[in-house]
C-alpha positions as CSV (number, residue, x, y, z in Angstrom):
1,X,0.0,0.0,0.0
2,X,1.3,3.4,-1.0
3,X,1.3,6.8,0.6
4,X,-1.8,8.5,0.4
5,X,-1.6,11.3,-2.4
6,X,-0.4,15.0,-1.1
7,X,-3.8,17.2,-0.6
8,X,-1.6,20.3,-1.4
9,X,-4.1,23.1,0.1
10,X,-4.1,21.0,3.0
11,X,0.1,20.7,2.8
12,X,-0.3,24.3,2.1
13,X,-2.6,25.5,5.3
14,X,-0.4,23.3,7.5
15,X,2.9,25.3,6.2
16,X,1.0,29.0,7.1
17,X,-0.5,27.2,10.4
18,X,3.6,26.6,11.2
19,X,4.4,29.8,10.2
20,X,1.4,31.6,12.1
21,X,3.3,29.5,15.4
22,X,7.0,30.4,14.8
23,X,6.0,34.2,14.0
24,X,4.0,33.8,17.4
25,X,7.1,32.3,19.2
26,X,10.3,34.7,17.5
27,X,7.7,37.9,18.8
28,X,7.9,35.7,22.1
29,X,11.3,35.6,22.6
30,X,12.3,39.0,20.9
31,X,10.3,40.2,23.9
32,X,11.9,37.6,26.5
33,X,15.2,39.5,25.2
34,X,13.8,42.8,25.7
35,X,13.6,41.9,29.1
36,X,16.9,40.7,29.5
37,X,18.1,43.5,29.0
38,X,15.9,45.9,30.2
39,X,16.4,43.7,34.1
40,X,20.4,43.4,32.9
41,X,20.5,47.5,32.6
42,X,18.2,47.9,35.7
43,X,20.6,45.9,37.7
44,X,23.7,47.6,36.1
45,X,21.8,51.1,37.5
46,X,20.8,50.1,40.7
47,X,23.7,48.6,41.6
48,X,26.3,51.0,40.2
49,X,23.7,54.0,41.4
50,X,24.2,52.5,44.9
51,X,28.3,52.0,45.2
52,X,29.1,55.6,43.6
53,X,26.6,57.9,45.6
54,X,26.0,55.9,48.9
55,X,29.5,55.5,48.4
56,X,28.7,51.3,49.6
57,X,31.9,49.1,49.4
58,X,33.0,48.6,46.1
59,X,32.8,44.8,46.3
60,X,29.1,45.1,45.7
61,X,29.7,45.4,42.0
62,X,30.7,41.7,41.6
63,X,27.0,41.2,41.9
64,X,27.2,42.4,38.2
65,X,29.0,40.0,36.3
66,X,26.8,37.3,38.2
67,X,24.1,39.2,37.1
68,X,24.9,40.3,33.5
69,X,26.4,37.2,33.3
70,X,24.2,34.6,33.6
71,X,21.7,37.1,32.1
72,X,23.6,37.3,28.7
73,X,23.6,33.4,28.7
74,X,19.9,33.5,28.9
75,X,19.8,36.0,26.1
76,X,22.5,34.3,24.0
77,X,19.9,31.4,24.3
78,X,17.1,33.3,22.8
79,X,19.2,35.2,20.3
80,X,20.2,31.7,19.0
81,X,16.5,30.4,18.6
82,X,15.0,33.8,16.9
83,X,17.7,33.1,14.4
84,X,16.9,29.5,14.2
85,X,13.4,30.3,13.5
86,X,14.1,33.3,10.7
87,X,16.2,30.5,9.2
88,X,13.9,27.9,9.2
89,X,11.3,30.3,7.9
90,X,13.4,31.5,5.1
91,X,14.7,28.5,4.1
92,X,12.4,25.6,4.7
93,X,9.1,27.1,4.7
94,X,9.7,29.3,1.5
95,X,10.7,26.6,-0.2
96,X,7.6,24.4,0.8
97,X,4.8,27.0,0.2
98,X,6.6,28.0,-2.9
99,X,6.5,24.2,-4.2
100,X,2.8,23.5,-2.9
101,X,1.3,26.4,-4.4
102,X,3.4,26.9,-7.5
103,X,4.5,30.5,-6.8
104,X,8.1,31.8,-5.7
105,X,7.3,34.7,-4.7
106,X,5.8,33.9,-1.2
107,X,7.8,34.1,2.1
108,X,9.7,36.6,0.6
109,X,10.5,38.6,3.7
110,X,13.3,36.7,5.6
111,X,15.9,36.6,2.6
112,X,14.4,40.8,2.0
113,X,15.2,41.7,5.1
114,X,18.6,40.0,5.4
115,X,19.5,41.4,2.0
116,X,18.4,44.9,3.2
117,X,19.3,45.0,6.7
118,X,23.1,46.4,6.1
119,X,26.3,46.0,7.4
120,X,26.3,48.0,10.0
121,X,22.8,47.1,12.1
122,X,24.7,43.7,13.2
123,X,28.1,45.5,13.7
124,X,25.6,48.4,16.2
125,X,24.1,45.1,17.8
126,X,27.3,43.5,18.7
127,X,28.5,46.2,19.7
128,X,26.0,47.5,22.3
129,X,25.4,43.6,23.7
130,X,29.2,43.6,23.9
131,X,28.7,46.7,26.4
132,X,25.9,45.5,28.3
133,X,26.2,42.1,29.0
134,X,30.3,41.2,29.3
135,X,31.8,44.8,29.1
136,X,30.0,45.3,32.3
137,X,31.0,42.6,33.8
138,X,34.9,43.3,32.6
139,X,35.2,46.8,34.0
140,X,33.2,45.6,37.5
141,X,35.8,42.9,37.8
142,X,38.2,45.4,36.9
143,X,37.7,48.2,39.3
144,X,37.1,45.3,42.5
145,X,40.7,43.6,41.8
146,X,42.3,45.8,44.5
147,X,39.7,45.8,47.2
148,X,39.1,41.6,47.2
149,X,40.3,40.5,50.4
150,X,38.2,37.4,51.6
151,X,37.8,34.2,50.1
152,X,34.1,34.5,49.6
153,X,35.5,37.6,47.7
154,X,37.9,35.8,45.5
155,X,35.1,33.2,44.9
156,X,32.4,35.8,43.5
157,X,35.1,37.7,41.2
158,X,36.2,33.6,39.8
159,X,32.3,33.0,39.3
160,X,31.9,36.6,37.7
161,X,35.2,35.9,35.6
162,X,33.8,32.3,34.4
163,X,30.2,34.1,33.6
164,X,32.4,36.8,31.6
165,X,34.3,34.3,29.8
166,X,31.0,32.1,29.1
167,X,29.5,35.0,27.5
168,X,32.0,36.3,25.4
169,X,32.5,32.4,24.2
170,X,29.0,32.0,23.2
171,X,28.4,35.6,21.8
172,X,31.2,34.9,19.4
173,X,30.0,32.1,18.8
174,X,26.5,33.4,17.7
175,X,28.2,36.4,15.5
176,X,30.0,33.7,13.5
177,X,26.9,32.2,12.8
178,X,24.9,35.4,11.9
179,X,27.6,36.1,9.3
């Protein structure tokens, strides 16, 4: 017994029902990232707001590279799936709906925007994650060198030096593959 025969406006509604779901899911998690960052540059405020005019110990910023670093993992994670999905739309999705329904011309946003999104949006991108998330961290690890004195404070500025490493790793990492 064979497969049954391909209903393609069935094939077709399945392929817009998918792409009705990942459209729904990449607005999801550009909006989980928005909030990444928005708690990442709360945090960097708050806390560097409270060390420079209560004049607190300075040790309090290695709360920041624990923070914006296991923050920027989280939004490394997200950033990896929205281009996962734009992928998957462009070049999986396109393709299908194109084939079922006999017209190339559909799904043509994805490759439209990459093609008009210019050089220098993912260079801006990169470049303000890169200060947020492990810049941040770097210059709060930075300035608390001289003042660690404990062993609890050794251990938060190794943590906060693993975070930063982490990130820059995987933020790499994702650039590569954006390229």
């Amino acid at each position: 017994m064979g497969a049954p025969e391909l209903n393609v406006g069935k094939a077709a509604d399945a392929v817009l029902a998918e792409y009705a779901a990942l459209r729904a899911e990449l607005l999801q998690k550009l909006g989980a990232q928005s909030t990444i960052m928005n708690l990442n540059m709360t945090a960097i405020a708050g806390i560097g707001g409270i060390v420079i005019t209560q004049r607190a110990d300075i040790r309090l910023l290695l709360m920041l590279p624990v923070i914006s670093g296991a923050l920027g993992l989280i939004a490394y994670g997200e950033a990896r799936d929205v281009t996962v999905i734009a992928r998957y739309i462009r070049d999986r999705q396109a393709s299908l709906l194109a084939q079922y329904v006999g017209d190339q011309r559909l799904f043509q946003f994805e490759a439209y925007f990459q093609d008009n999104k210019g050089r220098l949006r993912p260079i801006l991108l990169s470049v303000v994650v890169g200060l947020v998330f492990p810049g941040i961290s770097l210059a709060s690890l930075y300035l608390v060198w001289p003042y660690l004195r404990s062993p609890l404070d050794w251990s938060a500025w190794g943590l906060g030096a693993v975070l930063l490493a982490l990130n820059a790793v995987v933020w790499v990492a994702l650039w590569n593959r954006r390229r």
